[in-house]
C-alpha positions in Angstrom: 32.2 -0.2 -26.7 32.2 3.8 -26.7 33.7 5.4 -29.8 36.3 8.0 -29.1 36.8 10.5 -31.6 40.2 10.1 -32.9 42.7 13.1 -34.6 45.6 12.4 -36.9 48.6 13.5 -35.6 49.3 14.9 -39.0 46.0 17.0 -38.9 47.8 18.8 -35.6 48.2 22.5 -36.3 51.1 23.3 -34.6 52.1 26.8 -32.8 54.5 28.0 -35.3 54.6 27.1 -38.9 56.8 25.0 -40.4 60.4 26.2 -42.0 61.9 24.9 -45.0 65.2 22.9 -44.7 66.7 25.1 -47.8 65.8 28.4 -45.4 67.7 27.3 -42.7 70.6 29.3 -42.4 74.4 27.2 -42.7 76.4 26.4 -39.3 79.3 28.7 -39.3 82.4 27.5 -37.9 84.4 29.3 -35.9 88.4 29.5 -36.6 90.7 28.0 -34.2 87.8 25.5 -32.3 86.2 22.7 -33.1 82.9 22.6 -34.7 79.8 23.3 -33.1 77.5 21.0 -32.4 74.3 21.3 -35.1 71.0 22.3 -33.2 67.9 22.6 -34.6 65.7 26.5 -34.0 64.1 26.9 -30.9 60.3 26.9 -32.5 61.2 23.6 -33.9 61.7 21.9 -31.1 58.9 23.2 -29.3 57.0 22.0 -32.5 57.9 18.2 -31.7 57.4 18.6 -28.3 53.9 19.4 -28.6 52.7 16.9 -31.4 54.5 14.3 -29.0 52.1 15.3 -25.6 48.8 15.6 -28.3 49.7 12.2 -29.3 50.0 10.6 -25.9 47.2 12.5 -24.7 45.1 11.0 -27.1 46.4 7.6 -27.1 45.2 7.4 -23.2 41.7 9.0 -24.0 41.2 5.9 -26.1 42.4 3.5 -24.0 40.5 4.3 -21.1 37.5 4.5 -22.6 38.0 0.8 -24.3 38.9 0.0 -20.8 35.6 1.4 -19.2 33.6 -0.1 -21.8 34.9 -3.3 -21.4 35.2 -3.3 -17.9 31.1 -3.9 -17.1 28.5 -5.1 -19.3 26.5 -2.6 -21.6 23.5 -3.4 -18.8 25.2 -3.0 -15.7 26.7 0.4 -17.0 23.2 1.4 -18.1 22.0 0.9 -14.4 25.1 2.7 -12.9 24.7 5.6 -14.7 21.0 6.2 -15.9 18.5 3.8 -13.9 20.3 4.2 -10.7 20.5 8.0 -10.4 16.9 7.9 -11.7 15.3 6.1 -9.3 17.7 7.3 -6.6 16.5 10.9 -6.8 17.7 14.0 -5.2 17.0 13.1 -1.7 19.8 12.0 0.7 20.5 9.9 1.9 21.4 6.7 -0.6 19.0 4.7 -0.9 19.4 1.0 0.4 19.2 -1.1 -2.2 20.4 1.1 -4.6 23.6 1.0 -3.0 24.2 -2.3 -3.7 24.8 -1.0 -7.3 28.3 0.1 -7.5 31.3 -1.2 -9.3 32.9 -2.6 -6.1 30.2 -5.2 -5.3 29.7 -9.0 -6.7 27.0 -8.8 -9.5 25.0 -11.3 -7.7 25.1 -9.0 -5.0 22.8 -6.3 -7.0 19.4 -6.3 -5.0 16.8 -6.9 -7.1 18.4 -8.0 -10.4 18.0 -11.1 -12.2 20.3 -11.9 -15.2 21.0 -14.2 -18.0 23.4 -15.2 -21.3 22.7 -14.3 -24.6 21.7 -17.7 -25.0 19.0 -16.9 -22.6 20.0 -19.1 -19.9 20.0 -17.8 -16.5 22.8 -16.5 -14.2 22.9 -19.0 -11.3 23.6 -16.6 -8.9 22.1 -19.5 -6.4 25.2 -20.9 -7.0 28.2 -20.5 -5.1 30.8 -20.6 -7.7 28.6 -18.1 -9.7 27.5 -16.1 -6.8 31.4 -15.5 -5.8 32.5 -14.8 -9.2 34.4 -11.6 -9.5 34.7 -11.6 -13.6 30.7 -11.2 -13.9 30.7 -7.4 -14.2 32.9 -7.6 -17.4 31.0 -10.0 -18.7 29.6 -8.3 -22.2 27.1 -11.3 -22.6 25.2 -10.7 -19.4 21.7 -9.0 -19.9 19.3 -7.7 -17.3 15.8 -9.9 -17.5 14.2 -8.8 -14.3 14.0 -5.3 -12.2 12.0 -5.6 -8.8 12.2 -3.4 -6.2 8.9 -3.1 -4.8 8.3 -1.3 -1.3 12.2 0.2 -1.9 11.6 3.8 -0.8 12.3 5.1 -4.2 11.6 8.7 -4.4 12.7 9.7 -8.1 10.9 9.2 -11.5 11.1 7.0 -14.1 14.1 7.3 -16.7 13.4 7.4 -20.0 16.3 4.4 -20.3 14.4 1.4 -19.0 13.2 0.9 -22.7 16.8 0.1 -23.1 17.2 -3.1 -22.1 17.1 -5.7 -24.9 16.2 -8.5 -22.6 14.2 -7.3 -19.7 11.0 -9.0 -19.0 9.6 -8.3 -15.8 9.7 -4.5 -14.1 7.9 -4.3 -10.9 8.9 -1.1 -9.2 5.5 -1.0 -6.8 4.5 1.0 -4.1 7.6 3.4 -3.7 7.1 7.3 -4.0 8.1 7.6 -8.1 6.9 11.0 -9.4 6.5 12.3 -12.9 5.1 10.7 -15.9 5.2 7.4 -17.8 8.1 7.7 -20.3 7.1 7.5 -23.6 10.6 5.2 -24.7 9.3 2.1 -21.7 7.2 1.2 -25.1 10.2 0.4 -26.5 11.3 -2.4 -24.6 11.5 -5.3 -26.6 10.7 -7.9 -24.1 8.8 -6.5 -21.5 5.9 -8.8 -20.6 5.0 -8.0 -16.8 4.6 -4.3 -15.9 4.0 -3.0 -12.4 4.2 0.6 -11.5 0.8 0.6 -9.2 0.9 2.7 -5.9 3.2 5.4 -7.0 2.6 9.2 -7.5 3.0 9.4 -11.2 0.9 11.9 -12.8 0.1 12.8 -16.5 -1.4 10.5 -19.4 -0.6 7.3 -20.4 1.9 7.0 -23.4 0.2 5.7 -26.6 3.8 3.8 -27.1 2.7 1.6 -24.1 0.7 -0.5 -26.2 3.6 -1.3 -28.3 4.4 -3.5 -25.7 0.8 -5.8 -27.0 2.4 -8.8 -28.4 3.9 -9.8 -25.4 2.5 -8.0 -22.3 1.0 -10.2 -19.9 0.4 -8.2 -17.0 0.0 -4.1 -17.0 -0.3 -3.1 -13.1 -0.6 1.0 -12.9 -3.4 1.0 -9.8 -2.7 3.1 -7.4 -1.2 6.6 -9.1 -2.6 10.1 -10.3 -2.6 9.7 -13.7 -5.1 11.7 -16.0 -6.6 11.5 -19.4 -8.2 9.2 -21.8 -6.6 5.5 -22.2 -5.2 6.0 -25.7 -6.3 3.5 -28.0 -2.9 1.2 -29.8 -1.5 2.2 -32.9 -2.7 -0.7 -34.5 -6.3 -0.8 -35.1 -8.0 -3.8 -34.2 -4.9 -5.0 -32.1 -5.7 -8.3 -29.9 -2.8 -7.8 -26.6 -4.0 -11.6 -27.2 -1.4 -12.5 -24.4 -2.7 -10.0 -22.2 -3.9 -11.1 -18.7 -4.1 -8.4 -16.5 -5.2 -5.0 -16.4 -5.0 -2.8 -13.7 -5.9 1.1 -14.0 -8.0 1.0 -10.7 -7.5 4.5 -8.4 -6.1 7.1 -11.0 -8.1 10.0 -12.5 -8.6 8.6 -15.6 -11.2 10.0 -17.8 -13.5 9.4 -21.1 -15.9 6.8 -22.1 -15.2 3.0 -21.4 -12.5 2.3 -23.7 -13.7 -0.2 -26.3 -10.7 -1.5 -27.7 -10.3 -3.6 -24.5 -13.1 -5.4 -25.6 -10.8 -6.7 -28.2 -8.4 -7.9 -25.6 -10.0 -11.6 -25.4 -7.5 -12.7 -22.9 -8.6 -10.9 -20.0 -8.9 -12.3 -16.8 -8.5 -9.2 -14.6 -9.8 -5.8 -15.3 -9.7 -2.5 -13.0 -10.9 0.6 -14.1 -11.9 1.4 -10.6 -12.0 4.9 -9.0 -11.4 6.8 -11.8 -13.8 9.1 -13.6 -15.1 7.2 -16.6 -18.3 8.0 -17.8 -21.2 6.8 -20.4 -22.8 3.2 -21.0 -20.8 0.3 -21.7 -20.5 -1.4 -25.0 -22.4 -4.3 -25.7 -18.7 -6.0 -27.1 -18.0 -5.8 -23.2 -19.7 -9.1 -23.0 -17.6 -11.3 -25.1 -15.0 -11.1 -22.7 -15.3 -15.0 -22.0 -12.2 -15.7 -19.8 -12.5 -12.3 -17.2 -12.5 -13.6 -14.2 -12.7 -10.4 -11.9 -13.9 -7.6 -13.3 -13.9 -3.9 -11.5 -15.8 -0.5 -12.6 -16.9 0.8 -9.0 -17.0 4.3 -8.2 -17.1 6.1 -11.9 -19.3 8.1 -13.6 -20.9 5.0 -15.8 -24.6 4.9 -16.2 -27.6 2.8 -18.1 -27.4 -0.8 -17.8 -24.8 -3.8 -17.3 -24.9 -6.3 -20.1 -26.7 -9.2 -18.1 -23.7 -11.3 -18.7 -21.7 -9.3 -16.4 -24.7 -8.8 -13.9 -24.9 -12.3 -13.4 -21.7 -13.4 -12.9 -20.0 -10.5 -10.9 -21.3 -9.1 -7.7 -23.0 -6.2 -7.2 -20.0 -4.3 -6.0 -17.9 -4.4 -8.9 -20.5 -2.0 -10.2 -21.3 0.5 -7.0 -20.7 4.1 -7.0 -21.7 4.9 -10.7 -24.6 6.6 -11.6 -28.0 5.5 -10.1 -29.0 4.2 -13.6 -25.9 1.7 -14.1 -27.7 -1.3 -12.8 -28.0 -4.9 -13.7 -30.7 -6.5 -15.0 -33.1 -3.4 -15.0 -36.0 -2.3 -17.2 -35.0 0.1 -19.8 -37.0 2.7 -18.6 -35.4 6.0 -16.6 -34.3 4.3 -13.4 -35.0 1.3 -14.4 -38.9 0.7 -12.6 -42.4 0.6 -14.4 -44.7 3.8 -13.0 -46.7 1.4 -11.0 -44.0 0.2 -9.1 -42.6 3.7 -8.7 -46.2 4.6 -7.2 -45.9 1.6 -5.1 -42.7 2.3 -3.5 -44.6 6.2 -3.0 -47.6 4.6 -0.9 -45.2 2.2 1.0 -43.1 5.0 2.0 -45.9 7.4 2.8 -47.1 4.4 5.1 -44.0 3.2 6.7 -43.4 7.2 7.7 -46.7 7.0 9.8 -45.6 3.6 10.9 -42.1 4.7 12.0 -43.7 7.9 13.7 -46.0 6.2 15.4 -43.5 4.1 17.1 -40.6 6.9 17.4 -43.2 8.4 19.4 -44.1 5.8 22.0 -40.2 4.8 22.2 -39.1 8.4 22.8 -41.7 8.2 25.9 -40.9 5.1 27.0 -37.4 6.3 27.5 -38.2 9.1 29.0 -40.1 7.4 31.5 -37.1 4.9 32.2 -34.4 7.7 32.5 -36.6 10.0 35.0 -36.2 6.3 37.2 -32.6 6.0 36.8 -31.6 9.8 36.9 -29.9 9.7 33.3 -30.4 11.1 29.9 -29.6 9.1 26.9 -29.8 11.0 24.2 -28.8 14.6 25.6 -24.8 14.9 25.7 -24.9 19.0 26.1 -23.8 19.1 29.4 -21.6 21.9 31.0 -18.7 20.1 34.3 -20.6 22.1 36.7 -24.5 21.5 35.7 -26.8 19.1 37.5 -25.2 16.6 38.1 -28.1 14.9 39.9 -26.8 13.6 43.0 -24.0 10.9 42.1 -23.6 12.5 38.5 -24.9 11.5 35.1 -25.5 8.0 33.4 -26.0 8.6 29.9 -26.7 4.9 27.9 -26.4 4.2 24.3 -28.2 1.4 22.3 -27.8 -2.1 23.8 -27.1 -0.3 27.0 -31.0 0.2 28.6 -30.8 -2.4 30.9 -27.9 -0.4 32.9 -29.0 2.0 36.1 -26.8 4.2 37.8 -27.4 2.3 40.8 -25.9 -0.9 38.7 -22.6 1.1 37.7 -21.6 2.5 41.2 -22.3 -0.5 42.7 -20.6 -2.8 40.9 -17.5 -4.7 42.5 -14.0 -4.4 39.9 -11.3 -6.5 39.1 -8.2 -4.5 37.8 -7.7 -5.8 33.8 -5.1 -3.2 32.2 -3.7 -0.1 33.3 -2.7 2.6 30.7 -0.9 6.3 30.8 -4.9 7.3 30.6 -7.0 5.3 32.5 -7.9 1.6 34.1 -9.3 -1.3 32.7 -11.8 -3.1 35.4 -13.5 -6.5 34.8 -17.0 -5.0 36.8 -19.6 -7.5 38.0 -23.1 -6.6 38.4 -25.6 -7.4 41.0 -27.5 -9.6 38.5 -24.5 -11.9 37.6 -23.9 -10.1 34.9 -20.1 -8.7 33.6 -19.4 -5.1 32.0 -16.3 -3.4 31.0 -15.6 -0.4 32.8 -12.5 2.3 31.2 -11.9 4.9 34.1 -10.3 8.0 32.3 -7.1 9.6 34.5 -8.4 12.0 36.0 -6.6 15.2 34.0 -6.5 13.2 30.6 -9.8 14.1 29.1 -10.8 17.2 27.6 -13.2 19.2 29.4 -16.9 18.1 28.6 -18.6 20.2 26.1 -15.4 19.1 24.0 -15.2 15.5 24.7 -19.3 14.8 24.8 -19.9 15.3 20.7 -17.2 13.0 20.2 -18.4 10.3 23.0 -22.0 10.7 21.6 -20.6 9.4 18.1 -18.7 6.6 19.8 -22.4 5.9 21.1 -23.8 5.5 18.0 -21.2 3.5 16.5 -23.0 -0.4 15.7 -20.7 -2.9 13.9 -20.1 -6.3 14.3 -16.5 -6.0 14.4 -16.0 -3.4 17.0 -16.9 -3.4 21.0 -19.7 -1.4 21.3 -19.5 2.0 23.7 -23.3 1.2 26.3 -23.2 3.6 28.2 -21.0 7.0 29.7 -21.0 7.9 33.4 -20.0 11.8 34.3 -19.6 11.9 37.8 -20.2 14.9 40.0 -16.1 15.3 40.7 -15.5 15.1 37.4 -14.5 11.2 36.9 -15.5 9.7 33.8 -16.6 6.4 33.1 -16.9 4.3 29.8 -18.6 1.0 29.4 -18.4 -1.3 26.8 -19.5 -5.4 26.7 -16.8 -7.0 28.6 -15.2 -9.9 26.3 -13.4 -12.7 27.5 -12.0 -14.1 24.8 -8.0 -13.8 24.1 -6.8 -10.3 22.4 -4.8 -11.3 19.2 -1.5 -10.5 20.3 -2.5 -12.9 23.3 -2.9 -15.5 20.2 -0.3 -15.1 18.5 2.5 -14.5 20.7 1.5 -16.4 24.2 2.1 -20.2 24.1 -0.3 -20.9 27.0 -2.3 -24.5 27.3 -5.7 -24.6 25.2 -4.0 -22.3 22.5 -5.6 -22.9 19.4 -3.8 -23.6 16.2 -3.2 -20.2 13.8 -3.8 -21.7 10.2 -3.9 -19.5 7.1 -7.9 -19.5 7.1 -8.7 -18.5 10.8 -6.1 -15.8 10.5 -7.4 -14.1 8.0 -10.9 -14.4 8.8 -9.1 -12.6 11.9 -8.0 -9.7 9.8 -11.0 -9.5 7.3 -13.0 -8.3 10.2 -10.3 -6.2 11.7 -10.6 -5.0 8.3 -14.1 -4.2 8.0 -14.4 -2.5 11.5 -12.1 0.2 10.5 -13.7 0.6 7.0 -16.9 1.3 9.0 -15.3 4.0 11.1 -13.7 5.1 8.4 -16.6 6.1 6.2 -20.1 4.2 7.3 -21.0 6.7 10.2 -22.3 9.9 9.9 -19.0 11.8 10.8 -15.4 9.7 9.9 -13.4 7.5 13.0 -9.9 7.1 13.4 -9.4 4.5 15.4 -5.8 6.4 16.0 -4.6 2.9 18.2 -4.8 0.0 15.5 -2.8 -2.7 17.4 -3.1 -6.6 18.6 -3.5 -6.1 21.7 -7.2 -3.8 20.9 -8.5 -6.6 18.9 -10.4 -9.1 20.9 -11.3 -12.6 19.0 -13.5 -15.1 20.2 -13.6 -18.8 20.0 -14.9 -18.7 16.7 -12.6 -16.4 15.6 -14.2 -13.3 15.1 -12.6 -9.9 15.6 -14.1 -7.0 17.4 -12.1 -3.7 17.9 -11.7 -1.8 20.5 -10.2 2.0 22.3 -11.3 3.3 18.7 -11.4 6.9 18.7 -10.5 7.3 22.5 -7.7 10.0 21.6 -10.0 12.4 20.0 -11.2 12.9 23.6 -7.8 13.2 25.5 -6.0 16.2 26.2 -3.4 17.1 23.7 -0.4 15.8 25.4 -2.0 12.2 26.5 -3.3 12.0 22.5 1.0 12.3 21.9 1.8 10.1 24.6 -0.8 7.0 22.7 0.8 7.9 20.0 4.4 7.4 21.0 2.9 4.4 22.0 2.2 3.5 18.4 5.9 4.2 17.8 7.2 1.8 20.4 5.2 -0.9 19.4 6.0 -0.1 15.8 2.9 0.6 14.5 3.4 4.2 13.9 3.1 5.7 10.2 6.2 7.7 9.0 4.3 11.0 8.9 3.3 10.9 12.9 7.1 12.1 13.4 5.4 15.6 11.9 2.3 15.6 12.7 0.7 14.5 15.9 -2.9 13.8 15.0 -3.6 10.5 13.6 -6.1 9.8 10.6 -7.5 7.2 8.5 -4.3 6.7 6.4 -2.5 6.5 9.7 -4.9 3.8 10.4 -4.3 2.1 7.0 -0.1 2.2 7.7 -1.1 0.5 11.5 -3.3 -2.3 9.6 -0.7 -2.9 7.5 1.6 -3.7 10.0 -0.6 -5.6 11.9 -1.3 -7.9 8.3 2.0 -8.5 8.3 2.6 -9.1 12.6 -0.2 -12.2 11.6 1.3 -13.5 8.5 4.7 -13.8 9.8 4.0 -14.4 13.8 6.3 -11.7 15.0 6.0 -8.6 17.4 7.0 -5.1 15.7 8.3 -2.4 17.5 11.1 -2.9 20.6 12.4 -6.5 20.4 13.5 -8.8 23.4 16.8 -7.8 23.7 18.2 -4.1 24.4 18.2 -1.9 21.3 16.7 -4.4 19.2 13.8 -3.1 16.9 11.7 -5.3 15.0 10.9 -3.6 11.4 8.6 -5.9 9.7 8.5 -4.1 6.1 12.0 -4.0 6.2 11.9 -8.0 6.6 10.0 -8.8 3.7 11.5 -6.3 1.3 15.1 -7.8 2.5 13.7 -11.2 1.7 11.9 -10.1 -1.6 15.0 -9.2 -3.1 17.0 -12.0 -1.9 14.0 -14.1 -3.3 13.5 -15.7 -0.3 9.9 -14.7 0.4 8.5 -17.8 1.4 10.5 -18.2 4.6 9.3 -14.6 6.0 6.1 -16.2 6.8 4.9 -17.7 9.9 4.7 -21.7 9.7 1.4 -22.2 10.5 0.5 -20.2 7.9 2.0 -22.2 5.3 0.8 -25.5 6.9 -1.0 -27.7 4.5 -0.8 -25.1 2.0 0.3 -26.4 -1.5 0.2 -23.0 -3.3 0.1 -19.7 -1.3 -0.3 -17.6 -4.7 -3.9 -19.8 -5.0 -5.0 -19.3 -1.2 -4.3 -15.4 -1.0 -1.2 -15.7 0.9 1.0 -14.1 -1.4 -2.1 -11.2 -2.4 -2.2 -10.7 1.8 1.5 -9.7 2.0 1.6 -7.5 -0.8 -1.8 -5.6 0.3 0.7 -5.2 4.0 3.3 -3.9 2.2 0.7 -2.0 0.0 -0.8 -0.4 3.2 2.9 0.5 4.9 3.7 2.7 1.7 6.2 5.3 2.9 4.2 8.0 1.3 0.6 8.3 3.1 -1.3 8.9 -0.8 -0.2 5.8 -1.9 -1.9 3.7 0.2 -5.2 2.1 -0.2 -8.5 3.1 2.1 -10.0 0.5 3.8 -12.9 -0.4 1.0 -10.4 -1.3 -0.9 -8.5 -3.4 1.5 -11.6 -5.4 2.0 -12.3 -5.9 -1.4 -8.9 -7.3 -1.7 -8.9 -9.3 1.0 -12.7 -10.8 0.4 -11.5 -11.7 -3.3 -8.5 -13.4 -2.2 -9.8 -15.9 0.5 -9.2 -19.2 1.4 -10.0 -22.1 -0.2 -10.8 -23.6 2.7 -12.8 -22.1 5.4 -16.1 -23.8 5.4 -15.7 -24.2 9.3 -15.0 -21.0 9.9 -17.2 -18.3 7.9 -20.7 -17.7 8.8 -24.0 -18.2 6.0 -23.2 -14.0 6.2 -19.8 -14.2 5.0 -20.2 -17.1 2.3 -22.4 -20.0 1.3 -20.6 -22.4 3.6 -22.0 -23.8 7.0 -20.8 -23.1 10.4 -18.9 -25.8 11.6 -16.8 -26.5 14.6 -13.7 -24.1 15.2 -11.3 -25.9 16.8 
């Protein structure tokens, strides 16, 4: 209840001072009339008058604020005026969920809100009779237990009053656009045990008061954010967090040696320090972490060796991109190899050199003698619209492509696959039987060739089992151009997933994701394992082949980095229509690989829940697929988002990286561009959260399991 401060009436100082009764002069009555009536002085009267209005005045001050305490519970008021604003920030609109708190709606009808008695029992807000009930919001006894609003678009900060609550337990406020710092008071929460403020933008160092938190902490989630500093050790020395499960600080700036005290924490089963910039050896205590399970340090600053503990039983990528001394399992000498072996790997290299010259030599002549026959260079791109261009123009042919002659290309017969704003699709057939792709650009879409022929030659070069590979570029002498790829014909997945023609195979959880895992890895190679970074710049279903054994290849990567300015706009409005354009394409017009990232994300999410984004059926309908699963995280309904077949003859989702798969899509459609992962990091995710069963469907390459039939 607020406390109003209250004033005597007596303690009034009134406007005039107060007259004594023996001053006050006699009536005189006047001869011949009655007597006049008595009346008190003027400045008395005006003396009552105003003690009377102070009283009243007063009297309502108290009583409305008894009446807007007890109108709504300590807990809702706390959300109405301090979380709500908070999170809110100064950014109009209101946000969406947000306004679902406000005094006029059903407590039940709060997104994102669970509540319970003081006995601890639960609001059963499932419940019609409870769910309708318009007396909740008065209710003193209710307390908040749960805040989760993942995905919601918040753009404020963290208030300083969500260590308030006496009886909330779970706050998971992921992947929004939060700014500022950790507040020092969410230490105080007395019953927080599950923490999730990963893939925000909150910057500064961690509060020491956040290990106040120890004795019942279960899961600490902060990946994802710009936070800086050391970890700070608890309060407590030798403190245990001996309910502590998780720990997440992966993809901050965090600095310092590896904090030691988490050696203490002996119920780990996750730990991310990830991406960060921690530095020096790790403890030796590191290894009597008995129950960690999964276990991150990548791409620090760590060096000398991994306890072999931890080298045997993680893989060798929960340790890349340290120093080139943090190894596993290595001698103790600098870099970890004996002189002789270092002298060794001298005199191997020395002779492989020779070895590799020797050949480089005879290959470079051999192709020179095969493209004097065919009239086309391979290597050479610099080539200026009106050079030679030897008769019927220029064949130039990439790795895989050697077997193709100009002769083959021209005379090839075509059958019309897909027409674009930009060019034709043509199923070609060769004289020998065989079948190539052929992409004729517009003519007037490309950029001019000394601009578009550095690009072309990296699409050349580019070699990855997951994409189409460019064989060869044709330049002819009016100025068409040609690309040619492998031609595939195998379904494209949006043919798989949304065409119900005869022979279509069955979508279950494991093939799909095998689906994705290699979509996955294709744009992580363009992304960072060529010489020069891809965008892909048209990540979609319908540019994603799959074959009968259900491996992805991508395809039209990096075609808009050769288009004219106004055809790149046109593919990307394209994006937009078909929904998978990122939210900071309505500024900017070139795409990039966090672009990429928000169009894999959407396309997670198109598999697990079977539906097309972008323009629906039906006039004006739009199909927003982050908007579905935040609408049915809040109304708690998550498992029905998802497509039935991927459920089918799954007993628990959480345990076959169903559940991990949707929060990565939601992860990678983060409003803000920074707060999404890059695509290393999706494929980690998605390679530690596979299937249980797959065994007929990943290759000796992917796991230890045998190839077995698809279908």
């Amino acid at each position: 209840m607020m406390v109003t401060n209250q004033v005597h009436i007596s303690h009034v100082k009134h406007p005039y001072p107060k007259t004594p009764l023996s001053r006050i002069p006699s009536p005189k009555l006047c001869p011949n009339k009655a007597a006049s009536t008595l009346k008190p002085p003027r400045h008395l009267l005006f003396s009552s008058v105003m003690a009377s209005c102070l009283s009243l005045l007063f009297l309502l001050s108290f009583c409305f604020s008894s009446f807007t305490s007890l109108s709504f519970s300590s807990d809702a008021l706390l959300l109405l005026q301090k979380i709500k604003p908070a999170l809110q920030g100064p950014i109009p609109p209101e946000n969406l969920q947000l306004s679902s708190w406000n005094s006029s709606s059903l407590l039940c009808l709060w997104r994102g809100l669970l509540w319970s008695h003081v006995d601890g029992s639960p609001l059963r807000c499932d419940l019609p009779a409870v769910r309708s009930n318009l007396s909740l919001l008065s209710d003193s006894s209710l307390q908040l237990t749960s805040l989760h609003l993942p995905a919601a678009a918040l753009a404020g900060s963290l208030p300083r009053e969500l260590g308030e609550f006496s009886s909330l337990r779970s706050l998971n406020l992921a992947v929004n656009s939060l700014s500022g710092s950790v507040p020092l008071e969410l230490g105080n929460s007395p019953s927080l045990s599950d923490l999730d403020l990963s893939g925000n933008n909150l910057t500064g160092s961690l509060p020491p008061s956040l290990w106040n938190l120890c004795d019942r902490l279960v899961y600490l989630r902060l990946h994802g954010n710009t936070l800086s500093g050391v970890i700070p050790p608890p309060a407590t020395p030798n403190s245990s967090c001996e309910n502590l499960a998780v720990l997440d600080f992966g993809v901050n700036r965090l600095t310092g040696e590896f904090p030691s005290f988490l050696t203490g924490f002996q119920s780990l089963t996750d730990l991310d320090l990830s991406s960060n910039r921690f530095f020096g050896e790790l403890p030796e205590s590191i290894s009597g972490l008995f129950h960690l399970q999964r276990l991150n340090l990548s791409f620090n600053k760590f060096s000398g060796r991994v306890p072999e503990s931890l080298g045997s039983k993680f893989p060798a990528s929960a340790f890349e991109g340290n120093a080139a001394s943090f190894c596993a399992n290595c001698s103790p000498d600098s870099g970890g190899l004996s002189a002789g072996a270092k002298a060794g790997i001298v005199i191997g290299s020395m002779a492989g050199a020779v070895i590799i010259a020797s050949a480089t030599i005879g290959w470079v002549q051999g192709r020179k003698r095969r493209n004097r026959s065919r009239g086309a260079e391979e290597d050479e791109m610099a080539m200026e619209e009106d050079g030679n261009n030897n008769g019927d123009g220029k064949l130039v042919v990439f790795e895989g492509g050697e077997h193709l002659t100009l002769e083959d290309v021209l005379n090839a017969t075509g059958q019309v696959v897909e027409k674009t704003s930009y060019g034709t699709v043509y199923k070609a057939k060769l004289a020998n039987g065989g079948n190539i792709a052929l992409r004729l650009l517009r003519e007037g879409t490309c950029k001019d060739l000394a601009s578009s022929s550095p690009v072309i030659r990296q699409l050349g070069r580019a070699r990855h089992e997951n994409l189409v590979p460019l064989r060869a570029f044709y330049h002819g002498k009016r100025g068409e151009k040609l690309l040619i790829y492998d031609y595939l014909p195998n379904r494209t997945l949006h043919d798989l997933l949304h065409e119900t023609r005869p022979g279509r195979p069955a979508l279950n959880w494991a093939r799909r994701h095998k689906i994705i895992l290699g979509v996955a890895r294709g744009l992580a190679y363009l992304h960072g394992g060529t010489e020069t970074p891809i965008t892909h710049g048209t990540v979609r279903s319908k540019n994603v082949f799959v074959d009968d054994f259900f491996v992805s290849r991508l395809t039209e990567y990096g075609l808009d980095k050769i288009m004219i300015p106004s055809i790149a706009d046109e593919m990307v409005a394209a994006a937009k229509a078909e929904g998978y354009k990122a939210p900071e394409l309505q500024k900017m017009r070139k795409s990039n690989s966090r672009t990429d990232v928000y169009a894999f994300g959407i396309l997670l999410l198109e598999i697990l829940i079977g539906k097309k984004p972008g323009k629906g059926a039906r006039p004006g309908e739009w199909v927003d697929l982050p908007a579905l699963v935040k609408v049915a995280v809040l109304e708690e309904t998550t498992m029905e988002v998802f497509d039935m077949e991927v459920l089918k003859g799954i007993r628990n989702p959480s345990e076959e990286g169903v559940v991990q798969a949707l929060r990565l899509a939601m992860g990678c459609c983060a409003p803000v561009a920074s707060a999404r992962p890059d695509m290393n990091e999706v494929v980690r995710i998605l390679e530690e959260n596979r299937p249980r069963n797959r065994s007929a469907l990943y290759s000796p390459a992917d796991t230890t399991s045998e190839i077995g039939t698809p279908f």
